[in-house]
Each structure stands twice: as C-alpha cells, then as structure tokens.
C-alpha positions in Angstrom: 106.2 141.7 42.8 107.3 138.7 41.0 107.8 138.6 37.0 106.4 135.8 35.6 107.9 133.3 33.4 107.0 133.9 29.6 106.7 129.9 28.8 103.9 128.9 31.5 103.8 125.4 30.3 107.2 124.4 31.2 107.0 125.6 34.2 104.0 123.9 35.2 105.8 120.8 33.7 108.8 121.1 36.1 106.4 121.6 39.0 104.3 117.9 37.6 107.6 116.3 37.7 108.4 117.5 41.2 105.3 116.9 42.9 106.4 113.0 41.9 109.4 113.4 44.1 108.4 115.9 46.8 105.0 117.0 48.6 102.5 118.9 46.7 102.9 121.5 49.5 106.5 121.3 48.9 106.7 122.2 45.2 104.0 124.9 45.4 105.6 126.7 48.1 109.1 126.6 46.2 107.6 127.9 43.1 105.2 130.1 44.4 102.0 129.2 43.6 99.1 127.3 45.7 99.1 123.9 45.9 96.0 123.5 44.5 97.3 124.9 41.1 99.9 122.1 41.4 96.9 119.4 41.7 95.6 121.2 38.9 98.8 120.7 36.4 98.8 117.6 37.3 95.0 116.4 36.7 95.7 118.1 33.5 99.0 116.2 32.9 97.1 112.5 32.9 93.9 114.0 30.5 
C-alpha cells in the first residue's frame, strides 16, 4: 500500500497545475487518485 504524502495540499496543487497541461485522466492516473478527485481540486482551486 501506498504512504501518503504528509502536506495534502501541495499535492493537490501540483495535480491543479497539471490538469492545465495534461488530461484529467492523465494526471489522476499518474498520481494515483481518481479523476474525479482531480475535478474536485480544481473546483475548489477557482472558489
């Protein structure tokens, strides 16, 4: 199982930032999470 990281909200930063460059589906599978966490992050990112 996969530790995870201690600061959550940079990572969820780095995965905004990439979802700009790359495919939602992209960034979720290289980070490991589902892509609807990464919609998530980034609705939460424009509030």
């Amino acid at each position: 199982m996969k530790r995870r990281p201690k600061n959550k909200n940079k990572v969820k930063l780095k995965g905004v930032e990439a979802s700009k460059a790359n495919s939602v589906a992209t960034v979720a599978v290289q980070m490991g999470v589902h892509r609807s966490s990464v919609y998530r992050w980034r609705k939460q990112r424009q509030n």
